[in-house]
C-alpha positions in Angstrom: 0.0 0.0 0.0 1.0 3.5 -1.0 0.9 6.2 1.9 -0.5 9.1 0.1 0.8 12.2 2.4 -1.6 15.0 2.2 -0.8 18.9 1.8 -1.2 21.5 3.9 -4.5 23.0 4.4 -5.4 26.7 2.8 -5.1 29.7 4.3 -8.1 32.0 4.2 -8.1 35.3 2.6 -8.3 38.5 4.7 -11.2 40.9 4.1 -11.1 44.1 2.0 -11.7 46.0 4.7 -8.5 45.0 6.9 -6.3 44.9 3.9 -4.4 48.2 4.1 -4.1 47.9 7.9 -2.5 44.4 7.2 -0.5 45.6 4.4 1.1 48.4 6.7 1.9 45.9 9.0 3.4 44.0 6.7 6.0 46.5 5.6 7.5 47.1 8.9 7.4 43.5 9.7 9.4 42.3 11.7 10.3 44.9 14.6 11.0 42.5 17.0 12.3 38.6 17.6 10.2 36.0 15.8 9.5 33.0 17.7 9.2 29.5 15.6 7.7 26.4 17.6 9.4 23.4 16.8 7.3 20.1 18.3 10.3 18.2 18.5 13.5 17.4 20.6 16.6 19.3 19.2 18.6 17.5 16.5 16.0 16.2 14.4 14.8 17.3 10.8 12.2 19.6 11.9 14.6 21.6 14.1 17.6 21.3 11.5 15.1 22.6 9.0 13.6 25.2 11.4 17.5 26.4 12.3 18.8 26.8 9.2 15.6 29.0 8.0 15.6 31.1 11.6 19.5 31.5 10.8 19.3 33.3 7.4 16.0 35.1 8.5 17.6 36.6 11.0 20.3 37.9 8.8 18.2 39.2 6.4 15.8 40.9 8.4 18.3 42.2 11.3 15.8 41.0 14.1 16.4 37.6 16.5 14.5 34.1 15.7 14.7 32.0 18.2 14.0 28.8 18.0 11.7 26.7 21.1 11.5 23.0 21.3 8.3 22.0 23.0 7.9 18.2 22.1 5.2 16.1 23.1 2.1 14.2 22.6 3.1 13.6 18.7 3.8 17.7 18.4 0.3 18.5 20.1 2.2 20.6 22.6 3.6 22.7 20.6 0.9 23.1 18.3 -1.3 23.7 21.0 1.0 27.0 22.2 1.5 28.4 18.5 -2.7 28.1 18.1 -3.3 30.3 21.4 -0.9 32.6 20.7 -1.2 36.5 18.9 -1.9 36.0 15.5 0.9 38.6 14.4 3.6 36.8 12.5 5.8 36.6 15.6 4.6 32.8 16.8 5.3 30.5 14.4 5.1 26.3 14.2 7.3 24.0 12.3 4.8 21.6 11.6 4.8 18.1 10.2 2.3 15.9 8.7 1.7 14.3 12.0 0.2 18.0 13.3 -1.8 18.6 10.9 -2.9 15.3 8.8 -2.3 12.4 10.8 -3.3 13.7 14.6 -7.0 14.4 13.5 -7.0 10.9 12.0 -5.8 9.1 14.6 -6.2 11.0 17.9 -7.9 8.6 20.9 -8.9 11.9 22.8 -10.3 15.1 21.3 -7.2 17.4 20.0 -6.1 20.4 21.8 -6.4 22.3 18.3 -8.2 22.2 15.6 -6.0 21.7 12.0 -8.1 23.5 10.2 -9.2 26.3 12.1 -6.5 27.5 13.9 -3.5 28.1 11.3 -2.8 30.0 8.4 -0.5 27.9 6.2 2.9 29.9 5.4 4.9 27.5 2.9 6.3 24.0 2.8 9.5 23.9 3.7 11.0 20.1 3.5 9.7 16.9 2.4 11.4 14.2 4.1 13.5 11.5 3.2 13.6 8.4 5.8 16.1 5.9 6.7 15.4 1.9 7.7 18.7 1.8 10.1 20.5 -1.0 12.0 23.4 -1.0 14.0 26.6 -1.7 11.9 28.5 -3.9 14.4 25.7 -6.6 14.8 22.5 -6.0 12.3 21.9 -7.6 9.4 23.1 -6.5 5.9 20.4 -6.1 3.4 16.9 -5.6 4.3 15.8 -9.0 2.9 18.4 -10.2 5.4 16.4 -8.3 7.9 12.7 -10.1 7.1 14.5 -13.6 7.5 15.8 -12.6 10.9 12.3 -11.5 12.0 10.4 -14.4 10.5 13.0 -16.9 12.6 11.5 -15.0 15.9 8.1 -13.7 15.0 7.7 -11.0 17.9 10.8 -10.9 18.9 12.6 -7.6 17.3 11.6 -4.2 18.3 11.8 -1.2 16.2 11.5 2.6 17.0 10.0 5.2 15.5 9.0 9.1 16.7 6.3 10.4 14.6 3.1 8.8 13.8 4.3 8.6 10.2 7.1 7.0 10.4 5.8 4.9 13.2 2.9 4.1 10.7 5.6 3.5 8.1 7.2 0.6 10.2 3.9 -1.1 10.8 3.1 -0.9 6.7 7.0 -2.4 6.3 6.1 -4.8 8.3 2.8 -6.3 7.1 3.9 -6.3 3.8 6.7 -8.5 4.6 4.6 -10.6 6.7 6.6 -10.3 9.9 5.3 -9.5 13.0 7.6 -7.0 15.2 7.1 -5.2 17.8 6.8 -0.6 17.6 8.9 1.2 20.7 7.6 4.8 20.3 10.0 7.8 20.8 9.6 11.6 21.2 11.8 12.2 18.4 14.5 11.6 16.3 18.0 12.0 18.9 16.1 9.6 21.4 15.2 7.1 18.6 19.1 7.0 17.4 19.7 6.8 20.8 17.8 3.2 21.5 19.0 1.9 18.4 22.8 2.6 19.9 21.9 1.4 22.9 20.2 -1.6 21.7 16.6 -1.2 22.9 15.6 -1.8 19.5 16.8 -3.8 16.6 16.5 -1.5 13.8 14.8 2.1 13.5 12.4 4.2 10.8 13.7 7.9 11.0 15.1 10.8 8.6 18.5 11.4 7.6 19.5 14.0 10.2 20.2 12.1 13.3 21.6 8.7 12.0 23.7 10.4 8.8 26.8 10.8 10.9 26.4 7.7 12.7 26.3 6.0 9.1 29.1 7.8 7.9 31.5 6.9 10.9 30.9 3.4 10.4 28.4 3.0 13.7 25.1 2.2 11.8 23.8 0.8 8.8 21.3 2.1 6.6 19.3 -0.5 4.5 16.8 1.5 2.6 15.6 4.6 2.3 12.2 5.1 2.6 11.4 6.5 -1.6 12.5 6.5 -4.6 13.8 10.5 -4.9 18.0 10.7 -5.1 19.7 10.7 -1.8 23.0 12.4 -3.0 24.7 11.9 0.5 23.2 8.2 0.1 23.9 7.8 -3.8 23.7 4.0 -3.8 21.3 3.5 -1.3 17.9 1.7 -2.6 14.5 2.5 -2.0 12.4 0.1 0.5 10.3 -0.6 -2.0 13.4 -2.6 -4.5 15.1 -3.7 -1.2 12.9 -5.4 0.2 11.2 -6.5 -2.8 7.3 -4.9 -2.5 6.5 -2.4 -4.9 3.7 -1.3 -2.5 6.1 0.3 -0.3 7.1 2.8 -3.1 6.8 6.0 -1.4 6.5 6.7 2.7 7.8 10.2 3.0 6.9 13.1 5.5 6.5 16.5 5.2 7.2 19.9 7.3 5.8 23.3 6.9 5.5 26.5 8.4 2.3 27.9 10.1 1.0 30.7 12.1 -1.9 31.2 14.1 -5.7 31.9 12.2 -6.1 35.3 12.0 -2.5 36.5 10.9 -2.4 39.0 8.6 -2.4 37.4 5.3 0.4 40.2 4.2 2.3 39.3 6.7 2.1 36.0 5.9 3.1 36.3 2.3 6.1 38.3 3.5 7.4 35.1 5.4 6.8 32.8 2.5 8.8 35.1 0.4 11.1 35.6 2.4 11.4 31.4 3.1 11.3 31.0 -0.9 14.7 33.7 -1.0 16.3 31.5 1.3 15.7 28.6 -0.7 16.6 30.2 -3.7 19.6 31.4 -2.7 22.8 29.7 -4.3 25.1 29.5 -0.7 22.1 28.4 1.1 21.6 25.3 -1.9 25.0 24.3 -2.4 25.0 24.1 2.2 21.7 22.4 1.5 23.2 19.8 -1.0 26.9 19.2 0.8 24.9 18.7 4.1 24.0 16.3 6.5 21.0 15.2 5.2 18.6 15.2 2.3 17.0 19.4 2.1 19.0 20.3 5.3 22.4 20.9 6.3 24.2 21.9 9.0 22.3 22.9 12.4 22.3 26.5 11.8 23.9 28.6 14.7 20.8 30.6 15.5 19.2 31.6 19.1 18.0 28.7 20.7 15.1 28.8 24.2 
């Protein structure tokens, strides 16, 4: 089966009659440090993502962006704080798929915030690549290596994931390859690299960010990556879907955007996306992108951090 990943909802136009208030506020905007929400640890895609924007923002605009990690309750918390708070440009949440897709679908107990009520989309900033990582030292080498290990003890290899995607994504992995294993859940990304060194688990479902230098010292071994798109830090690495031999694995990626709370002025908002679309564009800011540490990110920005 094909996990179709959905987009970000639509922003909502402002009125006529606010739109030269908003426009003015646009034009000064920002006078003061912008906040952006991250739902996660530090160290993981989201917050690599979420630095190195914050880091060229600030330099563009002269004013501080500080990044805050509130994780939680697969990113609830966080997107929670950034729905209550002034709808002025100055709160912001790097949001996944998870916040805004898979939460409302899959949620036990009524959200804290409503998806489609309570932002105004910005821009999508990343769509993620992930990894299907064992250790070097004692996992198997090839994924297919990795069913026949689980078949021989049906129940008896753990795997860990953060995110509800990529949590989902080991579940789908596993049913098609007719194993049974067993999901360890994780806040995020350092703490899931973190078990997989430790040995809580057997193998993990995660980006790029966290496990890329672990890979590249020789301390873990990716098998897959989790769809078909080049990998150009990974240039030989093969998509789950070839690996392990089902085609209905082709494409498990995630996603991360940027949002603000309803009621932001839609001018300022299109100021931000512009301004996120300039980074982007910029030449020194793609060829950091590309010699990174990991697919659409590189190095963790050296921005304010709370």
């Amino acid at each position: 089966m094909r996990l179709i990943l959905l987009s970000l909802v639509s922003a909502s136009a402002i009125t006529p009659a606010f739109a030269q208030p908003a426009a003015d506020a646009a034009q000064s905007f920002p006078t003061r440090a912008i906040r952006i929400v991250v739902p996660f640890p530090a160290g993981g895609p989201t917050d690599i993502n979420a630095r190195i924007i914050a880091q060229r923002m600030s330099e563009d605009w002269k004013q501080p962006v500080v990044i805050e990690n509130r994780p939680g309750a697969n990113t609830a918390i966080g997107a929670q704080m950034v729905a209550k708070a002034d709808p002025d440009g100055y709160t912001l949440l790097a949001a996944m798929d998870t916040t805004l897709v898979m939460n409302p679908a899959t949620a036990s107990a009524p959200l804290t915030y409503d998806p489609f009520k309570d932002f105004a989309t910005v821009t999508l900033t990343a769509k993620n690549t992930s990894l299907l990582t064992v250790r070097a030292a004692d996992g198997p080498n090839s994924v297919k290596e990795l069913i026949a290990h689980a078949k021989a003890a049906p129940g008896k290899l753990n795997y860990g994931a953060g995110i509800i995607t990529t949590r989902l994504a080991g579940y789908l992995f596993a049913r098609s390859a007719g194993i049974e294993v067993q999901l360890i859940p994780y806040k995020g990304s350092a703490d899931v690299v973190q078990g997989l060194l430790s040995g809580s688990v057997d193998f993990i479902i995660d980006g790029v960010a966290s496990s890329l230098p672990l890979i590249q010292s020789g301390k873990l071994r990716a098998l897959a990556k989790l769809n078909g798109r080049p990998l150009p830090v990974l240039p030989d690495l093969q998509p789950l879907a070839i690996a392990a031999g089902l085609p209905e694995l082709e494409d498990m990626s995630s996603w991360i955007g940027l949002v603000a709370p309803a009621g932001t002025p839609r001018a300022v908002v299109d100021k931000i996306a512009r301004e996120i679309a300039a980074i982007y564009a910029d030449p020194v800011v793609a060829g950091r992108l590309e010699s990174g540490k990991r697919h659409q990110a590189g190095l963790i920005a050296g921005c304010h951090h709370q």
